[in-house]
Backbone as CSV, one residue per row, in Angstrom:
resi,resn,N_x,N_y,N_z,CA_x,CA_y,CA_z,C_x,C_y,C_z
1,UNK,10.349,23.048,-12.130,9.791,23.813,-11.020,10.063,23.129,-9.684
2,UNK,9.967,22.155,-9.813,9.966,21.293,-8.063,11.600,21.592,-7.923
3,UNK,12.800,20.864,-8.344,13.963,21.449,-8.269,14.178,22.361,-7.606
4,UNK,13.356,23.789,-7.762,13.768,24.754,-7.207,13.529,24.547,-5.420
5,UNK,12.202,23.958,-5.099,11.868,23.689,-3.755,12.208,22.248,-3.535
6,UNK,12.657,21.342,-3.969,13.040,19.588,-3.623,14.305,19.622,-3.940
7,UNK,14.704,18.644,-3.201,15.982,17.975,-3.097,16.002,16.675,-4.016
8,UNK,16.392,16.890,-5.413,16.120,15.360,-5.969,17.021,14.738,-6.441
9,UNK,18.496,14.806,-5.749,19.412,13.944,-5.232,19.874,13.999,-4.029
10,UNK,20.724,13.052,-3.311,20.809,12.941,-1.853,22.567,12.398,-2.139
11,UNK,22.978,12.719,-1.492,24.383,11.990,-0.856,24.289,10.818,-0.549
12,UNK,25.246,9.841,-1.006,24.707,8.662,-0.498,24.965,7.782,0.768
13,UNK,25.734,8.860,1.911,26.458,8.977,2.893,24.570,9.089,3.831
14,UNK,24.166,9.349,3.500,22.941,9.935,3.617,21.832,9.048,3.768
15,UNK,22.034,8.368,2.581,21.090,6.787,2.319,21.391,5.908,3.044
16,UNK,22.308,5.734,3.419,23.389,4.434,4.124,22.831,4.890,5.773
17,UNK,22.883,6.559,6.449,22.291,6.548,7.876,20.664,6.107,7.581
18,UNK,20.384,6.910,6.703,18.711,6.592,7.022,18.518,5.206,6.841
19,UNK,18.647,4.383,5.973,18.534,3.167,6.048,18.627,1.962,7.313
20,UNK,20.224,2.727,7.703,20.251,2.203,9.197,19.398,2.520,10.584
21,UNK,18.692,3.958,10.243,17.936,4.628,11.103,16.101,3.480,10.892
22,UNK,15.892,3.312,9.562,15.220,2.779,9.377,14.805,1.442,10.006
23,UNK,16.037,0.620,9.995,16.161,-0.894,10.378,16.242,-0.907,12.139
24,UNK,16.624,-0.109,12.669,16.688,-0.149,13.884,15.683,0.883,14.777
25,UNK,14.912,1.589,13.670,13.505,2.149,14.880,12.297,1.205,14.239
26,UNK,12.045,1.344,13.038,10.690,0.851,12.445,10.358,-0.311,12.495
27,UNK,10.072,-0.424,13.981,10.059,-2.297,14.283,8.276,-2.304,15.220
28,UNK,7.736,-2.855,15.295,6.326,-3.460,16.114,6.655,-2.357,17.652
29,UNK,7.626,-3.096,18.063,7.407,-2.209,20.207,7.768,-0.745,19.373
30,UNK,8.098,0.047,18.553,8.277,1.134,18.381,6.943,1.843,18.197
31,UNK,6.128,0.772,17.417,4.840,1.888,16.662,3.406,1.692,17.828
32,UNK,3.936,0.545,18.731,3.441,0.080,19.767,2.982,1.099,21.347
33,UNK,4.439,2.074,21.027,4.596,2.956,22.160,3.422,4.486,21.415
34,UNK,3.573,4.373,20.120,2.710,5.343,19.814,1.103,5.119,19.912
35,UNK,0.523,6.420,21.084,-0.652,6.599,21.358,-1.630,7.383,21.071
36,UNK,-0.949,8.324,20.542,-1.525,9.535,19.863,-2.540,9.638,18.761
37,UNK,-3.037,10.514,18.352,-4.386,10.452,17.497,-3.735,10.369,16.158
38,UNK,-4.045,9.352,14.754,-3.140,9.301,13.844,-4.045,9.170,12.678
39,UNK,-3.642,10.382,11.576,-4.221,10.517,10.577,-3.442,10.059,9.170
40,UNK,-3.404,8.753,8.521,-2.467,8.583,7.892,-3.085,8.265,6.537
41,UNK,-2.553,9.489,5.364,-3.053,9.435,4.187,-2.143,9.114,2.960
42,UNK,-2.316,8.184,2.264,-1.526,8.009,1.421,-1.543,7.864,-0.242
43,UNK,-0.946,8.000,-1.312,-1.298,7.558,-2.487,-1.245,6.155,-2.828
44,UNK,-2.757,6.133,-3.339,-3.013,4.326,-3.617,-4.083,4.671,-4.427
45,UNK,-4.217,4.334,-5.766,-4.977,3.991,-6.448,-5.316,2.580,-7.138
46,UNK,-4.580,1.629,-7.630,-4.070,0.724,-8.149,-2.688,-0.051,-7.859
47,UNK,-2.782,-1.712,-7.805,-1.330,-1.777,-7.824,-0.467,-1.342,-8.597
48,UNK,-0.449,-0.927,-9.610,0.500,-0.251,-10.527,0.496,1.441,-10.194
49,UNK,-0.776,1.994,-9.838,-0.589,3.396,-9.662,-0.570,3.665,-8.075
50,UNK,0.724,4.019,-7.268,0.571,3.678,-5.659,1.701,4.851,-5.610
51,UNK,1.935,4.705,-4.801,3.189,5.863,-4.163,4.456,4.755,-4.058
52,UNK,5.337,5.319,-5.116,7.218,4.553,-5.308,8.058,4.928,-4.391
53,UNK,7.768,5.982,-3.682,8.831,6.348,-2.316,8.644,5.385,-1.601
54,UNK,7.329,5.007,-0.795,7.752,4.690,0.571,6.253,3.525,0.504
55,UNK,6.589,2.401,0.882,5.845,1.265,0.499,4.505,1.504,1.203
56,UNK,3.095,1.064,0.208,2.254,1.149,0.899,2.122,-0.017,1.860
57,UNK,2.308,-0.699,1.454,1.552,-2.317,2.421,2.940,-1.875,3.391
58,UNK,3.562,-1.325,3.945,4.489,-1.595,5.013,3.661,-0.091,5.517
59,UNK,3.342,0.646,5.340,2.837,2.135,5.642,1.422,1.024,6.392
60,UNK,0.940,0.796,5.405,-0.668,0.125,6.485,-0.240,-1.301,7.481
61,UNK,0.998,-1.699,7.595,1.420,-2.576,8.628,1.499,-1.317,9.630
62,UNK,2.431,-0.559,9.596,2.893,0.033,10.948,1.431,0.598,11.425
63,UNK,0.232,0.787,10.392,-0.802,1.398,11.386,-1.387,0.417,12.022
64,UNK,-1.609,-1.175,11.582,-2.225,-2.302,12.363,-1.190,-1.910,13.547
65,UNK,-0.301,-1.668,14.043,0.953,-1.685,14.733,1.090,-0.931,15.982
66,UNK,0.677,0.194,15.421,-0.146,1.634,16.261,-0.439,0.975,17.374
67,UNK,0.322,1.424,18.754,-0.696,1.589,19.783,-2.012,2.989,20.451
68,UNK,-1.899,3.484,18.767,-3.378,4.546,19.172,-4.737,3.579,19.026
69,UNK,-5.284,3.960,19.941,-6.897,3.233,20.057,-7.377,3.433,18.367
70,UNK,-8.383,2.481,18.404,-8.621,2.826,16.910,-9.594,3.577,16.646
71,UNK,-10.129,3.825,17.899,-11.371,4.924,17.528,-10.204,6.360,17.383
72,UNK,-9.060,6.477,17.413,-8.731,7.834,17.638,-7.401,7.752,16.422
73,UNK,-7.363,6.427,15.279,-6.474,6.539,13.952,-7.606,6.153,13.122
74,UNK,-7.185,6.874,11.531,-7.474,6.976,10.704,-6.951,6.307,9.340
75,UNK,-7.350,5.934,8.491,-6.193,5.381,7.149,-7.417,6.126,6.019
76,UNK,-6.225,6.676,5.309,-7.270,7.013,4.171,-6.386,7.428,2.653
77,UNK,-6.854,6.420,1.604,-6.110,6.408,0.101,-6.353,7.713,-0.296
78,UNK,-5.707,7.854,-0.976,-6.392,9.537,-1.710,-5.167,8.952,-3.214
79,UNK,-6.182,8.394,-4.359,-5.999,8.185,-5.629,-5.566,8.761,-6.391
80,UNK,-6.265,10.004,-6.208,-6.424,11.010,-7.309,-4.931,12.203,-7.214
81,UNK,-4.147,11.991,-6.051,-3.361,12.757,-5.679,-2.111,12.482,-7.057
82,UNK,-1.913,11.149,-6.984,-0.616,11.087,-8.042,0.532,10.732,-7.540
83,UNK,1.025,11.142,-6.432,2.290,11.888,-5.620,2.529,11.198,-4.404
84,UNK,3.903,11.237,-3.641,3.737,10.935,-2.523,3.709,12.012,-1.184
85,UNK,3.824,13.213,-2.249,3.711,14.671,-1.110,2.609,14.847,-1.663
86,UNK,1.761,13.961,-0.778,0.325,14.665,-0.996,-0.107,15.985,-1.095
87,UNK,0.381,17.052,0.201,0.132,18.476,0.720,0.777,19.383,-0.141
88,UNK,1.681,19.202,-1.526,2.378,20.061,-2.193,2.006,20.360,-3.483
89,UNK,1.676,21.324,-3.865,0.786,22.113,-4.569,1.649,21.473,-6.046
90,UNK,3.035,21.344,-5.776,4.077,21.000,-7.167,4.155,20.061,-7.469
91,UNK,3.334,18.928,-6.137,3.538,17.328,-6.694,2.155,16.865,-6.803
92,UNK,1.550,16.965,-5.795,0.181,16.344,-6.153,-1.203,16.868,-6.823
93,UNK,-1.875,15.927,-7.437,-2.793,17.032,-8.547,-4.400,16.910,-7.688
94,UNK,-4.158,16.690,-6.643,-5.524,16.306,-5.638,-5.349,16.665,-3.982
95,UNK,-4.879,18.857,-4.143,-4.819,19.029,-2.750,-6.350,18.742,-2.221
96,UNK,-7.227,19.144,-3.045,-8.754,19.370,-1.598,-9.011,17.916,-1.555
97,UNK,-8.739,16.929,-1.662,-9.106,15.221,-0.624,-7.685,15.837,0.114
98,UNK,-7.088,16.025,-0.101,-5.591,16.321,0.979,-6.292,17.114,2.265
99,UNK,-7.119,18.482,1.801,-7.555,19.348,3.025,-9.055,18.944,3.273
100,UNK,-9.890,17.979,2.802,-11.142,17.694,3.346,-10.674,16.434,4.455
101,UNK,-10.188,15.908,3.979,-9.472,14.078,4.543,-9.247,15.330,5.704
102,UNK,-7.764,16.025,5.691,-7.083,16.645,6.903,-8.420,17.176,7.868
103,UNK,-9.110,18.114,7.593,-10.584,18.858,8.036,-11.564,17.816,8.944
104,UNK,-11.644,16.801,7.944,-12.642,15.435,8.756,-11.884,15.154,9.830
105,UNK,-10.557,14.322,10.150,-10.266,13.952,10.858,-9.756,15.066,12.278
106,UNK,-9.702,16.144,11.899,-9.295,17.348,12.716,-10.663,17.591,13.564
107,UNK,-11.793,17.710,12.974,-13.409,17.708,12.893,-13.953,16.254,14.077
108,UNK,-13.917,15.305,13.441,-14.652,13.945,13.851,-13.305,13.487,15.047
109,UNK,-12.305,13.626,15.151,-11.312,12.372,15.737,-10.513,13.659,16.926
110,UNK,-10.247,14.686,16.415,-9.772,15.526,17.399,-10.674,16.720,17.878
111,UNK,-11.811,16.377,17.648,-12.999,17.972,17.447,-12.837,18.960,17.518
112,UNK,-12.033,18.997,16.920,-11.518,20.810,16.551,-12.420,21.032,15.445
113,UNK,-13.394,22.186,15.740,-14.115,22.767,14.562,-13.204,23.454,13.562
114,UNK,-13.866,23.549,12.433,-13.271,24.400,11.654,-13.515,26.022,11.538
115,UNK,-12.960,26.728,11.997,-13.385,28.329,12.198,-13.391,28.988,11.069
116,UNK,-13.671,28.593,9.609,-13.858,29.073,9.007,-14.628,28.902,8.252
């Protein structure tokens, strides 16, 4: 089923830019310039059960990193998800911490009520 909506091979012409894209933005003065309100949720349950895409302990460096005030970023595990596309109905088995987590911080950090 995911196949039909994911891409789960890449060119490796592909790997080789992003990688380089990687090494030359994702540095301290980069995450430094960001001020904006930041809601960052990730899979972490265990060291063995964590998210294999994209490293957690380097994901919670760049938020120490953040130049958003800290009253206005967020960090929040969501365990139960499985996945590293948290928000996708085909990968993760824990959307509502995906849309309560999203709701709170939309709610408490940007006060946007919820109109529904």
């Amino acid at each position: 089923e995911v196949k039909k909506y994911w891409n789960t091979t890449y060119r490796i012409e592909a790997l080789i830019t992003l990688k380089n894209m990687l090494d030359n933005t994702m540095k301290t003065e980069t995450f430094k310039k960001v001020t904006q309100p930041v809601l960052l949720c990730y899979y972490y349950k265990n060291e063995e059960e964590q998210d294999k895409i994209v490293s957690v302990s380097a994901m919670l460096k760049m938020f120490g990193e953040l130049g958003t005030p800290p009253e206005l970023k967020r960090k929040v595990a969501l365990p139960k998800t499985g996945a590293h596309a948290l928000a996708s109905g085909l990968n993760s088995k824990d959307l509502t911490s995906v849309e309560i987590e999203t709701s709170r911080f939309l709610e408490e950090i940007l006060k946007i009520k919820n109109q529904y």
